[in-house]
C-alpha positions as CSV (number, residue, x, y, z in Angstrom):
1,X,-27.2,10.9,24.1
2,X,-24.1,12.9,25.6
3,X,-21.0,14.3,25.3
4,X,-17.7,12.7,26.0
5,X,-14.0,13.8,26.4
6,X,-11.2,11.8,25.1
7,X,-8.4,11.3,27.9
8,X,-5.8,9.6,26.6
9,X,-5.9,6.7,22.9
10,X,-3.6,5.0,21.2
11,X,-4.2,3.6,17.8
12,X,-1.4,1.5,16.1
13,X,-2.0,0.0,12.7
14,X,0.3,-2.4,11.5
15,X,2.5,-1.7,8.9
16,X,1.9,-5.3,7.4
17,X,-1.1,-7.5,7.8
18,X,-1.4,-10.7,8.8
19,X,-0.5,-13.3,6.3
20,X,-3.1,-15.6,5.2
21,X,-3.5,-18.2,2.8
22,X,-4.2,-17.9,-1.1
23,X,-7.4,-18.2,-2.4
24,X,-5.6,-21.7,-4.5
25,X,-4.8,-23.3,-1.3
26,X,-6.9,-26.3,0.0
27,X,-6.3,-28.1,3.5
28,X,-6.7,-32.4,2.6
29,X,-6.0,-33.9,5.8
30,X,-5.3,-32.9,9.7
31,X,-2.9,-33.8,12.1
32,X,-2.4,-37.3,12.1
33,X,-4.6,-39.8,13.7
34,X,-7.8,-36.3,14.0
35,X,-11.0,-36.9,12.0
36,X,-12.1,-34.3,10.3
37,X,-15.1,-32.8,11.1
38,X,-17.9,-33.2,9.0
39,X,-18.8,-29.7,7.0
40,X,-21.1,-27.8,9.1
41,X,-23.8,-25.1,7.8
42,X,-22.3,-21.6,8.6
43,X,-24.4,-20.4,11.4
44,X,-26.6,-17.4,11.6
45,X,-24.8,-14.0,12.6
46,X,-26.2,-13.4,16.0
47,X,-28.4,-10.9,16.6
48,X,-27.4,-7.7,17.8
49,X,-27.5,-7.3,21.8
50,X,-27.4,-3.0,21.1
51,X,-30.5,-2.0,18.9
52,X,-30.5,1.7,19.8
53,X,-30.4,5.3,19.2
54,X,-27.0,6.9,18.8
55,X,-26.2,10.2,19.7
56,X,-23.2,11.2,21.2
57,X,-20.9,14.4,20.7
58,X,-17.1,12.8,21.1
59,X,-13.9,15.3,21.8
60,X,-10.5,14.0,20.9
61,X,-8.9,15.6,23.7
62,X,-5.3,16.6,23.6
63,X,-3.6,13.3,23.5
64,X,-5.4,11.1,20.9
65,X,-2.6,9.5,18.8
66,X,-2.5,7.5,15.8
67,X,1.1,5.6,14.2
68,X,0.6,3.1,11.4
69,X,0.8,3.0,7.2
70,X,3.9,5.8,7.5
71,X,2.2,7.8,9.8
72,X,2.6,9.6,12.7
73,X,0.2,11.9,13.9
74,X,-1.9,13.3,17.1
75,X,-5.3,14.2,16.4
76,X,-7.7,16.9,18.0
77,X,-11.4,17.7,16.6
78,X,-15.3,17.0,17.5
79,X,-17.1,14.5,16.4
80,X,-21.2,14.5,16.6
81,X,-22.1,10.7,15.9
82,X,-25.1,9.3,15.3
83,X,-27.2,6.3,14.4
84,X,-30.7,5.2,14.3
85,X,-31.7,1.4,15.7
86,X,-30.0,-0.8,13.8
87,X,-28.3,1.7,11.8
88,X,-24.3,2.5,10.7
89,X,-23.2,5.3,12.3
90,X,-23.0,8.7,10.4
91,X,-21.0,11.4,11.8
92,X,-20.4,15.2,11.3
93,X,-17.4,17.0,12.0
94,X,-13.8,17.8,11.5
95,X,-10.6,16.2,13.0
96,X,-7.7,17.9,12.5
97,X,-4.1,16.6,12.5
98,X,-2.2,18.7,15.5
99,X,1.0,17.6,14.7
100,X,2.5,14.5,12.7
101,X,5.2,13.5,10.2
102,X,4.0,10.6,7.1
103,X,6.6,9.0,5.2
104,X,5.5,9.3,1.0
105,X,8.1,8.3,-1.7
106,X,11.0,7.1,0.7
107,X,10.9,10.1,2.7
108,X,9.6,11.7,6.1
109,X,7.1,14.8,5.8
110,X,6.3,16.9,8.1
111,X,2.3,17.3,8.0
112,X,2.0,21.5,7.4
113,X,-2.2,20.7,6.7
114,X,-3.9,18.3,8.0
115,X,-8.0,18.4,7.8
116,X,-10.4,15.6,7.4
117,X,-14.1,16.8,7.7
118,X,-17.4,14.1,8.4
119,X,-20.8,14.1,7.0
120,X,-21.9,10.7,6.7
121,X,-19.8,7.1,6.8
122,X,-17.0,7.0,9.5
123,X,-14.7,5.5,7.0
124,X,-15.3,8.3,4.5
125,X,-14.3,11.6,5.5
126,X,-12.9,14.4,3.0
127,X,-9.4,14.7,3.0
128,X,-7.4,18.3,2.8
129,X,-4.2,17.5,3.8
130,X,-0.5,18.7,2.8
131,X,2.6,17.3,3.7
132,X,5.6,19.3,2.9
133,X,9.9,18.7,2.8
134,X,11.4,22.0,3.7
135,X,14.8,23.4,4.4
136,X,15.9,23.1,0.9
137,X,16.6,25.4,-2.5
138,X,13.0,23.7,-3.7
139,X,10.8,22.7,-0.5
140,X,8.6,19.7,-2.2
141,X,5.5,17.9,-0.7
142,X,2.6,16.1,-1.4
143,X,-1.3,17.3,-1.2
144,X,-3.6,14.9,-0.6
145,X,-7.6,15.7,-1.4
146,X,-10.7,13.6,-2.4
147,X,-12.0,11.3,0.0
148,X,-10.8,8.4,1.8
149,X,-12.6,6.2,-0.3
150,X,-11.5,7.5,-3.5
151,X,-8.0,9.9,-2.5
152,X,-6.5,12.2,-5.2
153,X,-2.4,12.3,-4.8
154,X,-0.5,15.1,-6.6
155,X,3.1,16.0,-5.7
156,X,3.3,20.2,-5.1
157,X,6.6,22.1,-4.4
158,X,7.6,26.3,-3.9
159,X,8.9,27.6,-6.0
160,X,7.0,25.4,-8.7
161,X,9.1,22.9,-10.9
162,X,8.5,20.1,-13.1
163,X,7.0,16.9,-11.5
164,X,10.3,14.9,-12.1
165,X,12.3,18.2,-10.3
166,X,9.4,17.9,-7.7
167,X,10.1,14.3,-7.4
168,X,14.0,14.4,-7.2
169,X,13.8,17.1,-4.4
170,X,11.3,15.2,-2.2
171,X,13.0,11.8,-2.3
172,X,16.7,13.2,-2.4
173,X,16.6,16.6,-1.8
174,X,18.2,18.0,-4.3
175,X,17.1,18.5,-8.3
176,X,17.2,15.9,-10.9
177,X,21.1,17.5,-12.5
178,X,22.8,17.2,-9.5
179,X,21.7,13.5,-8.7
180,X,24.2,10.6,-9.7
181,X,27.7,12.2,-10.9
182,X,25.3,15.8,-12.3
183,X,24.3,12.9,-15.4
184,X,20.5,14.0,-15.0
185,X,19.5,10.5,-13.6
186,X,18.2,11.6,-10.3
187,X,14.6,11.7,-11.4
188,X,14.9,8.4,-12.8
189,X,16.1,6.9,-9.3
190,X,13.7,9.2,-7.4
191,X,11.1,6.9,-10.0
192,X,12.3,3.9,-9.1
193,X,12.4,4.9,-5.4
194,X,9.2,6.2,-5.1
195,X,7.4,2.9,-7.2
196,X,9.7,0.6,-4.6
197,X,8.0,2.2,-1.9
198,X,4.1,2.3,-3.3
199,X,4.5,-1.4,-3.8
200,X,5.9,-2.2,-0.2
201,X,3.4,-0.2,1.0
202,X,0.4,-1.5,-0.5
203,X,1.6,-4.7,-1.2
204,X,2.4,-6.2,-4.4
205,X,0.7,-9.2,-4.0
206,X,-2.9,-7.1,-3.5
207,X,-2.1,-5.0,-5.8
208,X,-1.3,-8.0,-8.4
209,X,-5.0,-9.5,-7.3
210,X,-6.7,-6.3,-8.1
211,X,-5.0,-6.2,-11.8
212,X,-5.8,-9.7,-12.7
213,X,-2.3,-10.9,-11.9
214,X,-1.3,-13.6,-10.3
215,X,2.1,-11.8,-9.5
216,X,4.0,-8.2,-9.4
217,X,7.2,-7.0,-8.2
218,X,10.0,-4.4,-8.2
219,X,13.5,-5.7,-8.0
220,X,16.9,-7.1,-10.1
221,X,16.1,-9.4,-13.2
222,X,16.3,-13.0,-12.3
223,X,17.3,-13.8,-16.2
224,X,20.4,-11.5,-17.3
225,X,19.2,-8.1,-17.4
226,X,22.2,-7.1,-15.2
227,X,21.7,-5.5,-11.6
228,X,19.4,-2.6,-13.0
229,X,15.9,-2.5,-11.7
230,X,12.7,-4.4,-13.2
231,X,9.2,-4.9,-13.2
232,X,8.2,-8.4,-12.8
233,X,4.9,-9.0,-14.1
234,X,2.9,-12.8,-13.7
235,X,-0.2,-14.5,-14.2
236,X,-1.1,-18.3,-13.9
237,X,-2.7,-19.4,-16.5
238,X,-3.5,-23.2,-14.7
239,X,-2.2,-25.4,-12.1
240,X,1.5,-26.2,-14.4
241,X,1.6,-23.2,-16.8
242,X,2.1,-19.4,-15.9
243,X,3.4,-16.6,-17.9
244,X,5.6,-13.9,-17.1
245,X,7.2,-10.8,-18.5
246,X,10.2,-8.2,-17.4
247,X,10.7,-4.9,-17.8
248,X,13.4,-2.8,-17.2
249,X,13.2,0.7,-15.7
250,X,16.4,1.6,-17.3
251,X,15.7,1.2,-20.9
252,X,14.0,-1.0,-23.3
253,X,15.0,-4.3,-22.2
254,X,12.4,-7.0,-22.0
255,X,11.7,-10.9,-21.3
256,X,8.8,-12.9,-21.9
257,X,9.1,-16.2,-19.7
258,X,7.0,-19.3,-19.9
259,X,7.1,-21.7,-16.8
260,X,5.7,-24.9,-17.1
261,X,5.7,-27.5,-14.3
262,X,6.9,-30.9,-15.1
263,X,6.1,-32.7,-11.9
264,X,7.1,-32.1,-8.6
265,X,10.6,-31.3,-8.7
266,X,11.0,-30.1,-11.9
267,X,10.3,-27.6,-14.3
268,X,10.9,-25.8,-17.6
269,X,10.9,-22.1,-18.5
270,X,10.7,-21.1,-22.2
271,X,12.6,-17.1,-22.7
272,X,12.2,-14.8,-25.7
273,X,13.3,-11.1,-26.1
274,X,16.4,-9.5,-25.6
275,X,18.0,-13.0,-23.9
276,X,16.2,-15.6,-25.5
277,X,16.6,-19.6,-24.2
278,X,15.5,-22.3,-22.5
279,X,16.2,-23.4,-18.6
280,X,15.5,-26.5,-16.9
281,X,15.2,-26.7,-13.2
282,X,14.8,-29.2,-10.3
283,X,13.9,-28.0,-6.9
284,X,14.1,-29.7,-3.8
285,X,12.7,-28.6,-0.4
286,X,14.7,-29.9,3.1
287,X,13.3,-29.1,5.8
């Protein structure tokens, strides 16, 4: 039991994690000339050398940082932890963001809001927060509530507009028929802004894995579809064949591809829809 003041902490998440290998890949051999060792039983987690009580009252002080995942923030609050022998840690509470900016959609916010309040897991508090773009005709933001766990995004703005208007000022700052020669194709490129930067942020790759997909991306057509923007959709189907498909954001424009690996060095991909064909390609790494 006790009561402790936070002096001074730094927390820095990085904005990409480590890479690691695919669940496909399989190591066959060492270094030249090693043995590999023979596959040993995974041993038993080791027991715990803390099998106590918790109880502890933690203050955040006035310099408790935090900068990682677009944000930027220092953090002030009370936290009473707690924990029986043995236990997870439960804790009740509220932190409250001080001061901080986040950067949503391709642009920096300041944080206007900022209130996460504990009563059970560490990892799931609620969220109240609101993070607003201001000195403009239409000051736009986003208000984040739910829980960490499970987080409900919606974009909010004063006076109130239409999503895409909300949209076009928070990523451009301005409204959707001013944007690109006054044509009305701001809130289009605020679109495609704003899904370029939820993918780089969470990762296309994990995000693919979670669909079912083997692949998805943002970026130019790699078959014809000019220089506008498309989503690249994949999935393997075995070791030689995968499937693909691209969309454009600009219109109706579409490709089915079928890849299919010949041997080593070279393959054949199969295209129907609007440019329909058939490519062979040989591939050669030099290292």
């Amino acid at each position: 039991d006790g009561r402790f003041v936070v002096d001074r902490a730094r927390f820095t998440r990085p904005e990409r994690s480590a890479p690691s290998l695919s669940d496909d890949v399989v190591v066959v051999r060492g270094p030249r000339g090693a043995q590999q060792p023979a596959k040993a039983e995974p041993a038993a987690a080791p027991a715990s050398p803390l099998n106590a009580r918790i109880d502890i009252a933690v203050d955040l002080g006035d310099d408790f940082r935090f900068t990682g995942s677009g944000a930027d923030l220092r953090l002030a609050g009370e936290l009473q932890i707690a924990s029986p022998p043995g236990g997870k840690p439960q804790a009740t509470g509220t932190v409250r963001i001080a001061e901080g900016t986040f950067e949503a959609f391709g642009a920096k916010l300041a944080i206007e809001r900022g209130v996460l309040t504990f009563h059970g897991p560490l990892d799931n508090p609620d969220l109240n927060i609101l993070a607003m773009r201001r000195n403009q005709d239409v000051a736009a933001g986003v208000q984040v509530s739910g829980t960490a766990r499970q987080p409900r995004v919606q974009l909010v703005s004063e006076p109130e507009v239409a999503d895409e208007e909300k949209l076009s000022w928070l990523v451009f700052g301005h409204g959707s028929n001013t944007g690109e020669n006054g044509s009305g194709l701001g809130a289009q490129a605020a679109a495609k802004s704003a899904a370029l930067g939820l993918l780089n942020r969470f990762g296309g790759n994990k995000l693919a894995k979670g669909l079912g997909l083997s692949q998805l991306s943002l970026g130019t057509s790699e078959y014809g579809l000019g220089t506008q923007q498309v989503v690249s959709l994949g999935k393997e189907i075995s070791d030689r064949l995968s499937i693909g498909y691209e969309q454009s954001l600009a219109g109706a424009s579409g490709i089915v591809k079928l890849t299919y690996e010949l041997s080593r060095h070279f393959s054949v991909v199969v295209r129907g829809g609007v440019i329909a064909g058939l490519d062979l390609f040989y591939n050669r790494r030099f290292d």
